[in-house]
KEKE-853253 format. One record per residue: x, z, y of N, C-alpha, C, O in turn. Coordinates in steps of 0.001 Angstrom, whole numbers, plus 500000, padded with zeros to 6 digits. Layout:
REM KEKE-853253
XZYXZYXZYXZY
...
//
This chain:
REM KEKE-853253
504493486943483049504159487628484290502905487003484891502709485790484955
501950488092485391500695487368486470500586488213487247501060489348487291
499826487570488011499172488216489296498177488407489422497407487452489527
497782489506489467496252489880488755495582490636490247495971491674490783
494287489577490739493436490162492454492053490502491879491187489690491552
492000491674491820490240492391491277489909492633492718490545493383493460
488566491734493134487976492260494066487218492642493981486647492437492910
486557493485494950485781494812495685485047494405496924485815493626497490
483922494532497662483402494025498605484330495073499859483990496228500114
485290494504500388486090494785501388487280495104500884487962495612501775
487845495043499875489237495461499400489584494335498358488686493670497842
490646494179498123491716493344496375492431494184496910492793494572498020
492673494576494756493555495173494792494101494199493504493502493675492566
495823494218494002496234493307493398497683493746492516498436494598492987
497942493148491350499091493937490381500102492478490077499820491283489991
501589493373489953501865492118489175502204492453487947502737493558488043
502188492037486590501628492516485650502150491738484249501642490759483703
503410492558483834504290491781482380503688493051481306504492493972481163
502927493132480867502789494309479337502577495211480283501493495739480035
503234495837481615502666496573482076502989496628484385503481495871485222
502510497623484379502551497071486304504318496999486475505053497648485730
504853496077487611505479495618487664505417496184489706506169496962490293
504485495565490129504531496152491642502677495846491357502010495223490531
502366496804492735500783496497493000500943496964494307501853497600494840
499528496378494857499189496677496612497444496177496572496621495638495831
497563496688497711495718496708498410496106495869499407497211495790499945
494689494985499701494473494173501032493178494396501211492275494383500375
493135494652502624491917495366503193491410493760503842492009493623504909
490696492763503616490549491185504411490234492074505941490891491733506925
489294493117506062488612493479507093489735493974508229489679493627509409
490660494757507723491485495375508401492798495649507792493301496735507506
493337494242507624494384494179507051495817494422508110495994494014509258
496813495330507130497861496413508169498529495141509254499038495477510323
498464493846508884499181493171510051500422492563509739500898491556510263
501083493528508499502838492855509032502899491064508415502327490432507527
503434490911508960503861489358509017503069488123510593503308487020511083
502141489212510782501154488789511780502121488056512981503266488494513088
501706486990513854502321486295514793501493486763515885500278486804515691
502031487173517164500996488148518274501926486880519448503050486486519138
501167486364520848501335486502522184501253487532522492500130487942522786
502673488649522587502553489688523641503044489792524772503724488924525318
502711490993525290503592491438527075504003492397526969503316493357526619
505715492503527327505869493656527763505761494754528738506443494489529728
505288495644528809504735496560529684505663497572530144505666498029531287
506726498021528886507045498869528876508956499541528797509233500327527891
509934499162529695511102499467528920511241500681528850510880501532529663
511884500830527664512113502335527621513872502657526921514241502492525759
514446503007527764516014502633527843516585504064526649517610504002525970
515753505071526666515825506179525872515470506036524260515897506853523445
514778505093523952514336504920523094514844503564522678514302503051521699
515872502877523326516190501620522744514816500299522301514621499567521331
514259500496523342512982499464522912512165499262524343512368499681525482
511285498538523828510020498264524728508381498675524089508262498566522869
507293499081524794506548498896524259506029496694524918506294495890525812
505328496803523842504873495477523994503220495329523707502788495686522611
502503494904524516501012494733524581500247493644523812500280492515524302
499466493863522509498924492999521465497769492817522007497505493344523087
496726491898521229495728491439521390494736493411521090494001493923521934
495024493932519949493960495115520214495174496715519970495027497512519043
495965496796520740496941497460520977498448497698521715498710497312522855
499300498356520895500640498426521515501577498686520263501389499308519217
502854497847520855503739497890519322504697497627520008504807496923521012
505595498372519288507249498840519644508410497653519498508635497223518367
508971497250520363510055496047520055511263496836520243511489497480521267
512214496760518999513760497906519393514593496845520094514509495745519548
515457496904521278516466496133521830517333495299520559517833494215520857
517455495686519526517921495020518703517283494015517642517932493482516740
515901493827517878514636492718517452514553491657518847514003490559518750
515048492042519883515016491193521246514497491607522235514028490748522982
514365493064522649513935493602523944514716493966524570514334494219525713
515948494175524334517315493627525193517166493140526441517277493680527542
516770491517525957516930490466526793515903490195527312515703489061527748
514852491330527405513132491223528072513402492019529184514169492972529329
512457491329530115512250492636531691510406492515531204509850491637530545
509930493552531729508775494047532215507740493057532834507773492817534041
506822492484532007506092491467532365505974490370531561504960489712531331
507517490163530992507790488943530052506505488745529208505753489667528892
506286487084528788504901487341527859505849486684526778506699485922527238
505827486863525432507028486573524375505783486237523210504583486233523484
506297485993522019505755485572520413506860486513519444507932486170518945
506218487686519402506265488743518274505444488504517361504251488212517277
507033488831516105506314489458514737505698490467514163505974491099515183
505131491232513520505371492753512871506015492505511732505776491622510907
507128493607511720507616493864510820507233495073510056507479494979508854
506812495941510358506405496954509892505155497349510517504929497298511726
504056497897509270502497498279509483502712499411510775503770499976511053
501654499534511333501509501051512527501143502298511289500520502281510228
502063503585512242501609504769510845501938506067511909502782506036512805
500936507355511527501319508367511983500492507762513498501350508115514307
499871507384513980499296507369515378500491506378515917500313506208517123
501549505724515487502312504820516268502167503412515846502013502942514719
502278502672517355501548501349516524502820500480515691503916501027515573
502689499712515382503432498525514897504934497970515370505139497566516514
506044498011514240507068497529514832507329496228514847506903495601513877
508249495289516151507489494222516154509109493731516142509976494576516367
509450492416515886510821491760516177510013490048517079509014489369516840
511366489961518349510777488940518595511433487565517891512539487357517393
510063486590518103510232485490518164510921483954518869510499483615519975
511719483298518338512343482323518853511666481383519117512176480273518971
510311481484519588509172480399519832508067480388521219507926481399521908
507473479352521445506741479450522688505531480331522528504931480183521463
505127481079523242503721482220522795502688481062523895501539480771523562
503079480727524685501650479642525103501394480596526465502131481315527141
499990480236526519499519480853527898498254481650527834497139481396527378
498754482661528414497369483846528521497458484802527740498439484932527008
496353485728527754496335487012527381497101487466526225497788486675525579
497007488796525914498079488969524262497072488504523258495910488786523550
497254487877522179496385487401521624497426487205519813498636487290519605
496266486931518851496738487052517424496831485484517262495850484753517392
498353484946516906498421483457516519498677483336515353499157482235515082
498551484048514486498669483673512876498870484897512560499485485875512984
497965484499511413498066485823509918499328485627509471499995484601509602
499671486738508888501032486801507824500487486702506729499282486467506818
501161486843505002500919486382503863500170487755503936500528488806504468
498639487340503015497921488747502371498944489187501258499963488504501153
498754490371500331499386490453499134499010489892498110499557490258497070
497909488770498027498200488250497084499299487218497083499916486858496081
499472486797498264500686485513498455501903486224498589503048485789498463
501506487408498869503083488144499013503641488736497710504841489006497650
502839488947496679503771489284495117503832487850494495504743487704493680
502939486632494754503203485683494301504089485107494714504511484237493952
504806485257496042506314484870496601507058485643496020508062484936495931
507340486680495503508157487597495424508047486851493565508964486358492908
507027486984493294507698486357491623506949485021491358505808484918490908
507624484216491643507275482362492023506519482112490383505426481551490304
507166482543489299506603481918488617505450482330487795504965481610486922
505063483408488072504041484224487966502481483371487835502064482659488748
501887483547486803500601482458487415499445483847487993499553485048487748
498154482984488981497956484029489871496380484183489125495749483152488890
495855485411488807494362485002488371493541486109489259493828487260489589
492288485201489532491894485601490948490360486196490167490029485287489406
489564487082490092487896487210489413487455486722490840486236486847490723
487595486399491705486227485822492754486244484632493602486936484404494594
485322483889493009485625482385493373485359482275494935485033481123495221
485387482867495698485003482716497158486699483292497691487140483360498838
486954483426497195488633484256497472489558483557496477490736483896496365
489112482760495892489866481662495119490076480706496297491173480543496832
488702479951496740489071479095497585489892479519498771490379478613499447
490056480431499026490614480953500444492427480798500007493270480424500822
492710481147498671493546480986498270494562480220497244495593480501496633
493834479273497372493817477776496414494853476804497644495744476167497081
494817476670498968495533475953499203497296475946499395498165475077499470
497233477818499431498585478116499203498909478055497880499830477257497707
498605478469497075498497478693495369498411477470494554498693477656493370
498176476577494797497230475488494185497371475650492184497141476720491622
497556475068491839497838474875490530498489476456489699498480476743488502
499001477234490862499300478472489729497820479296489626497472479895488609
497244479238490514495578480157490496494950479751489088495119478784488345
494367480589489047493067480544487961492014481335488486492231482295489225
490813480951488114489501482037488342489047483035486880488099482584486237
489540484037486485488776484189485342489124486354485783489570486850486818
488671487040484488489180487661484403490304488320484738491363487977484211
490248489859486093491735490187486581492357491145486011493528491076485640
491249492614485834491766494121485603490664493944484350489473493640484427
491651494302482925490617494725481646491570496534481876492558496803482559
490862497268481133490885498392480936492740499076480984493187500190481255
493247498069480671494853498577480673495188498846482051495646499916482452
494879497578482936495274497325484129494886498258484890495599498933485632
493514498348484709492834499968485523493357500794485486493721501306486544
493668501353484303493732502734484237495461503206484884495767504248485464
496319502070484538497634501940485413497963501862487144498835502336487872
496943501127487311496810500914488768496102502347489407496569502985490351
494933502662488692494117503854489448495575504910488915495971505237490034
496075505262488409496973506413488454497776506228489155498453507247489012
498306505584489943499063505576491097498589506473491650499322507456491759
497344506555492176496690507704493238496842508876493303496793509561494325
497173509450491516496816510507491014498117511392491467499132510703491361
498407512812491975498807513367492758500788513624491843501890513937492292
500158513201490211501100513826489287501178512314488163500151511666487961
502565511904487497502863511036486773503252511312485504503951512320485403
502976510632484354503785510848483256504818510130483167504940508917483338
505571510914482891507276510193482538507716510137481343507023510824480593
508706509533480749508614509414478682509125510904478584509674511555479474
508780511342477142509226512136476611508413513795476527508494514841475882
507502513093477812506632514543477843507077515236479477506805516392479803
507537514604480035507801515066481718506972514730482388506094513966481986
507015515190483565506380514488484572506557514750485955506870515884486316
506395513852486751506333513842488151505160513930489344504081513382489570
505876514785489876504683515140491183505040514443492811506111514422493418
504055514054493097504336513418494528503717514493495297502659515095495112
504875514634496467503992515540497263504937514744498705506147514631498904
503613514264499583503484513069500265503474514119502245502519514858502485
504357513985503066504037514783503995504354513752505318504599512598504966
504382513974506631504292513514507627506327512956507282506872511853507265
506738514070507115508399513818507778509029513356506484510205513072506712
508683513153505111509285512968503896508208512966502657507001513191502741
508919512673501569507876512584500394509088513084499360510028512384498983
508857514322499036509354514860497742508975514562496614507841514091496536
509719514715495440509196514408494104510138515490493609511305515843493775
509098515833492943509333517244491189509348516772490235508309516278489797
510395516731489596510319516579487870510488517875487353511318518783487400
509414517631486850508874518665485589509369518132483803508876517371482970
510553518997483856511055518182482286510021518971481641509135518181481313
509722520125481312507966519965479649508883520102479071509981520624479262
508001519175477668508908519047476440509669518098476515509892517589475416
510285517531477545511184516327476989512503517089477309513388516319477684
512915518566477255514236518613476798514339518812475698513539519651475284
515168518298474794515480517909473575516005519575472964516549520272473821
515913519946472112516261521158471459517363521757470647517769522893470403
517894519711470111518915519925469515520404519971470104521214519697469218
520981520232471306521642520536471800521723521466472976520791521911473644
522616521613473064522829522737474388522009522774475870522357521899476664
521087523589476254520726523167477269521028522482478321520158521709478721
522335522553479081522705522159480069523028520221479487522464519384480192
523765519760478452523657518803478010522438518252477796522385517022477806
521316518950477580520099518560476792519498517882478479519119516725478659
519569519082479634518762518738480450519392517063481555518776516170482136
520673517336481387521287515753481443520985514691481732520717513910482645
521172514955479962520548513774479291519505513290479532519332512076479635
518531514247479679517190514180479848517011513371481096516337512342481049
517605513795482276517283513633483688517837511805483645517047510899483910
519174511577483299519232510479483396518481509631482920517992508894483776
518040509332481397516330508742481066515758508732481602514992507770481559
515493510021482886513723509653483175514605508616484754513977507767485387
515369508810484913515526508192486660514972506637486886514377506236487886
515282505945485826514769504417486197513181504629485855512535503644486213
512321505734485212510945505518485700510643506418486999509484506403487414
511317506972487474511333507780488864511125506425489978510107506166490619
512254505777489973512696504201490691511312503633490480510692503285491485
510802503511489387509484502808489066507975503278489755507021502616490166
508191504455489690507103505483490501507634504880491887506893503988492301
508446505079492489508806505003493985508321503653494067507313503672494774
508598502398493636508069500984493653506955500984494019506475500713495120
506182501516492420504482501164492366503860501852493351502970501245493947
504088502911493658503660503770494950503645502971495976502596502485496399
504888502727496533505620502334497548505805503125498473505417502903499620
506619504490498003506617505240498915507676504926499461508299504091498805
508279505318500628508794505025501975509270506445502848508887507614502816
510470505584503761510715506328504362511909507625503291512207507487502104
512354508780504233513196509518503490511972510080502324510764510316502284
513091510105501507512687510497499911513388511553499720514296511693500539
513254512697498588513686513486498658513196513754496511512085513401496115
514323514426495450514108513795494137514821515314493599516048515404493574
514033516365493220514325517166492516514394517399491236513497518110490782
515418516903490312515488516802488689515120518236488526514987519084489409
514977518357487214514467518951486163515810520307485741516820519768485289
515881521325485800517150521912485707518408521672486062518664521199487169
519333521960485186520889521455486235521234522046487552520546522145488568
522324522379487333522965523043488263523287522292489187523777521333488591
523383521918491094523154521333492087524704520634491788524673519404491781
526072521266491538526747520679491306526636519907490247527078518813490598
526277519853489085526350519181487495525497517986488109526010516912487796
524410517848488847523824516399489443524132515573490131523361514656490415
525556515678490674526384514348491488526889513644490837527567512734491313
526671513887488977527073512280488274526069512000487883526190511176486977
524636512365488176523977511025487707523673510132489366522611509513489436
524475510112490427524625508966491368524769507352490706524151506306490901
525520507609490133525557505860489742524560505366488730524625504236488245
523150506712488268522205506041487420520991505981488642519860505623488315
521257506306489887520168506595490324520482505108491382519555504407491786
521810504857491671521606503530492878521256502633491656520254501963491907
521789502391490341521706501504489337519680501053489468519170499946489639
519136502145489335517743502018489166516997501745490415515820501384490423
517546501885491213516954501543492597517437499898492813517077499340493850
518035499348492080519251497970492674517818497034492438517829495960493040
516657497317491668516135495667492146514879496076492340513838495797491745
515149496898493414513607496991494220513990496001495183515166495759495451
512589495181495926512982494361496827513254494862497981514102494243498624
512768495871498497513399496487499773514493497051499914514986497553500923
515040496933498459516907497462498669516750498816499621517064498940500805
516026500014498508516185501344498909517482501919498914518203501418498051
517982502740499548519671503118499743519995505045499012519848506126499583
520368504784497864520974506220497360522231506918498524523317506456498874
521472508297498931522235508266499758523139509731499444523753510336500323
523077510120498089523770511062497780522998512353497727521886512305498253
523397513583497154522523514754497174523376515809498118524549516005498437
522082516360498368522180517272499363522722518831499099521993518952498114
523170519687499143523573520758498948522893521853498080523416522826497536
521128521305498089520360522092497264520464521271495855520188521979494886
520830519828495525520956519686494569519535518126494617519021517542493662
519402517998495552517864516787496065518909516023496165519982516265496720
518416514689495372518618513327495242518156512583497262517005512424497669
519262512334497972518251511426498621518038510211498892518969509537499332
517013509758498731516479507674498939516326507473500192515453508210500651
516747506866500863515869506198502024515501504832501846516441504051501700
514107504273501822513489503492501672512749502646502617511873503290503195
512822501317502988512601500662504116510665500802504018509996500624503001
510294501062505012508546501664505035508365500043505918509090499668506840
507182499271505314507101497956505809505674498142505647504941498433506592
505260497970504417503627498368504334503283499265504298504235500045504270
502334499776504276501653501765503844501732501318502383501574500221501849
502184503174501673502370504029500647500669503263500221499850502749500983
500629503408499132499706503314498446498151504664498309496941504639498087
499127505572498585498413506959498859497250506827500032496149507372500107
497958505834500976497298506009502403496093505092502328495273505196503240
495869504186501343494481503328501113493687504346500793492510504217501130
494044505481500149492628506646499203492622507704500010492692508764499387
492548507837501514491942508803502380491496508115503320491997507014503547
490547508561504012489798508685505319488449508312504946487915508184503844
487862508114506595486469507124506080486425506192505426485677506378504467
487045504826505456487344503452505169486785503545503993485709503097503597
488161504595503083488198504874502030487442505113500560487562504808499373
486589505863501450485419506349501286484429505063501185484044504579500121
484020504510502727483139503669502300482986502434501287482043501900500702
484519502221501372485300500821500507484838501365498799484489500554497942
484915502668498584484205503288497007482637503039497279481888502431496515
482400503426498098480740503508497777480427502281497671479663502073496728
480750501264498344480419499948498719480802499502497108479802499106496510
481693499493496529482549499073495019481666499863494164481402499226493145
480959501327494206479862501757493191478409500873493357477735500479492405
478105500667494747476916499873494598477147498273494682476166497545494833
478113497872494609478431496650493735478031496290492640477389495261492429
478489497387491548478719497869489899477082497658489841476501496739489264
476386498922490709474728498817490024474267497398490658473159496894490471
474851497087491097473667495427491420473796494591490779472941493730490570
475428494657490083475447493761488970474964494050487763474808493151486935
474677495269487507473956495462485986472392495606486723471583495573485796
471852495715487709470320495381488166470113494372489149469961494748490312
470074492942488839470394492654490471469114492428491210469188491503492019
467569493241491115467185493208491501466622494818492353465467494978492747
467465495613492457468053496865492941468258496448494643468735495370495000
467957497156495262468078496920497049468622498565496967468266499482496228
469523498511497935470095499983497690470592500463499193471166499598499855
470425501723499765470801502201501041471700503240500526471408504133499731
473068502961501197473815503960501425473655505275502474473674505245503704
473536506119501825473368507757502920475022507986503063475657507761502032
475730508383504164476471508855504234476979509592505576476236509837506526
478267509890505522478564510923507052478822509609508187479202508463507945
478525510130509262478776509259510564479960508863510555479781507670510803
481337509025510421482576508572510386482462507549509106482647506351509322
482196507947507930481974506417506931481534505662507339482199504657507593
480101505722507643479157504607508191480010503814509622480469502683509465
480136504453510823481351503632511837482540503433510892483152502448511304
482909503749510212484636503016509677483377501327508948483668500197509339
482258501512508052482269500168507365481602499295508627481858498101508785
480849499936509367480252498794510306481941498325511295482019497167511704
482934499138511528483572498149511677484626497038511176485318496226511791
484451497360509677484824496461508554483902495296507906483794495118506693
483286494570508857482315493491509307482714492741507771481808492725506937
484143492084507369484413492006506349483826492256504896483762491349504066
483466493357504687482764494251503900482458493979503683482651493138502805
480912494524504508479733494095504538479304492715504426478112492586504145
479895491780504556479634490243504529479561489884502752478836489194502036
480584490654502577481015490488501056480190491131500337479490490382499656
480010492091500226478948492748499804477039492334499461476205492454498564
477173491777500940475658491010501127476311489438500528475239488844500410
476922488857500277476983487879499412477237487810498398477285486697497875
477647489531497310477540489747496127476412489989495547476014489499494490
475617491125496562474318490881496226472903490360496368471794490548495868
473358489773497095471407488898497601471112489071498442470153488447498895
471927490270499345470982491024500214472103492039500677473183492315500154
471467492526501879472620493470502624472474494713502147471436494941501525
473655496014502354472840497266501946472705497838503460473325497443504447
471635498976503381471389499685503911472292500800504261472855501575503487
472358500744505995473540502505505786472644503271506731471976502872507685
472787504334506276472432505761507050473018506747506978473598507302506045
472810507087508421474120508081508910473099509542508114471872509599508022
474282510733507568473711512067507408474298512517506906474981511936506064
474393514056507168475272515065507229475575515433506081474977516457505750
476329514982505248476595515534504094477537516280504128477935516302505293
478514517325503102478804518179503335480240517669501856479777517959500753
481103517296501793481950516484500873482132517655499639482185518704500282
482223517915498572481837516448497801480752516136497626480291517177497159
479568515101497667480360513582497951480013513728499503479229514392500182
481078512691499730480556512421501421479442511356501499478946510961502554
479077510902500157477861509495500224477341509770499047477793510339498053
475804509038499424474967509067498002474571507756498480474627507293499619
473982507019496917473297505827497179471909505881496665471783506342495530
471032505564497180469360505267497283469164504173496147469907503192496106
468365504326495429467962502810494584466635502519494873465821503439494952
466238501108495079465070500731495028464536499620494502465220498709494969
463839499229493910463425497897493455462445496945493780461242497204493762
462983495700494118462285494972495115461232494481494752460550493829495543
//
């Protein structure tokens, strides 16, 4: 097992990695989601309907439920909250309190939580960790010490496993496959049995059979994703009744995810349902918006500076890219210390696809 951190000027993306992915995640250094983060907050807010408080952070507001310790808060209290869970959907951050002194003054950030590289390297201790960028080695050498290495992270296997996460549709053995379809209130999944129902028996046996095989790479999709929240798992044929015995293959395959997702039985149409503890963002949610966007362009003109590095290059792109990287200060730092030199951004109206072009010039 390793732990494999390919960086990007404003992103690692990081795998853990036996013959093949095992879990993976993104860390944004610039604007990383927070959970584990230690905050001085205030509460501002009880809200007796909602079983919580809001509570006031250093650059926001995040939800404490009476049962994390807003109970025992009045209105004003200044406390030492955790996050437990990233902000999503326009709501900020869920927070549990702390059994500790928050100090004096404003709401303010008192410690980072583990990035993901320390967080799959906790999760599999003996894992050794290999880092490609020696400036993010040292950052992570004093937690790590002796399991780190600097060399080589993502060769061509690793890529092409990790980038298909994104991809909207999965292959499953046998010739199936699965579709994610990702929405505000749930995340459905389609299996598409193809050719993997078998021919030499009876359909209804054939499709079974079939369905139970693919469920522990279903479990595997839900992992590497990390999708969250209610789930919702439409097999492949079968009649809505004939699918309440594969229950005990479906909690079986869910039993060693670490968030201990909960099989919660099928529903009347014949949908499998998961509910899954949502702590970090889905993996989906790193590959939209501006950020997104700029975090690629920034990672393409990386690529050409290292095969020219005497290339000076201005990014053209839309006004929302350009404000998402100038305020990923992060980035840009990284970037201008990959290549020699800062890049250039300019705002302009492009019209997607692409939302960016890059300029080459030679110095």
């Amino acid at each position: 097992m390793k732990i494999l951190a390919s960086v990007s000027p404003g992103e690692v993306r990081v795998a853990a990695w036996d013959g093949t992915l095992v879990d993976a995640a993104i860390w944004r250094p610039g604007s990383p989601d927070g959970v584990g983060d230690i905050h001085r907050g205030r509460i501002t807010r009880k809200l007796p309907a909602l079983a919580g408080a809001f509570v006031a952070l250093m650059d926001g507001d995040g939800f404490l439920p009476d049962s994390a310790g807003a109970q025992r808060a009045t209105e004003g209290d200044v406390i030492a909250v955790a996050i437990t869970r990233a902000a999503q959907g326009g709501k900020g951050p869920r927070l549990a309190r702390l059994e500790r002194d928050p100090g004096i003054g404003p709401p303010a950030l008192l410690e980072r939580g583990p990035d993901a590289v320390r967080r799959l390297a906790a999760l599999h201790p003996t894992a050794e960790v290999v880092v490609d960028d020696p400036a993010l080695a040292a950052i992570l050498r004093p937690a790590l010490g002796s399991r780190m290495r600097i060399g080589a992270a993502f060769d061509d296997e690793v890529e092409g496993e990790f980038s298909a996460l994104f991809a909207p549709s999965s292959d499953l053995p046998g010739g199936a496959r699965l579709h994610v379809h990702m929405t505000p209130a749930l995340t459905a999944l389609d299996v598409d049995l193809g050719a993997a129902t078998g021919e030499r028996r009876a359909k209804a046996g054939a499709q079974a059979a079939t369905n139970r095989a693919l469920i522990p790479a279903i479990a595997r999709q839900i992992r590497l994703r990390n999708l969250a929240g209610a789930i919702l798992v439409d097999l492949g044929g079968m009649a809505a009744k004939k699918r309440v015995a594969l229950a005990p293959d479906f909690a079986a395959a869910l039993r060693d995810d670490p968030l201990a997702p909960r099989f919660l039985g099928f529903t009347a149409l014949g949908l499998a349902e998961i509910l899954r503890p949502r702590v970090h963002p889905p993996l989906a949610e790193y590959a939209t918006g501006p950020l997104a966007a700029g975090l690629a362009a920034l990672r393409e003109a990386a690529t050409r500076v290292a095969a020219d590095p005497g290339r000076t290059l201005t990014l053209h792109a839309t006004p929302a890219i350009v404000t998402a990287l100038r305020g990923d200060v992060a980035g840009l730092v990284a970037f201008a210390a990959r290549a020699g030199r800062p890049i250039s951004l300019v705002e302009t109206r492009l019209s997607p696809p692409p939302a960016w072009t890059i300029e080459t010039a030679h110095a």
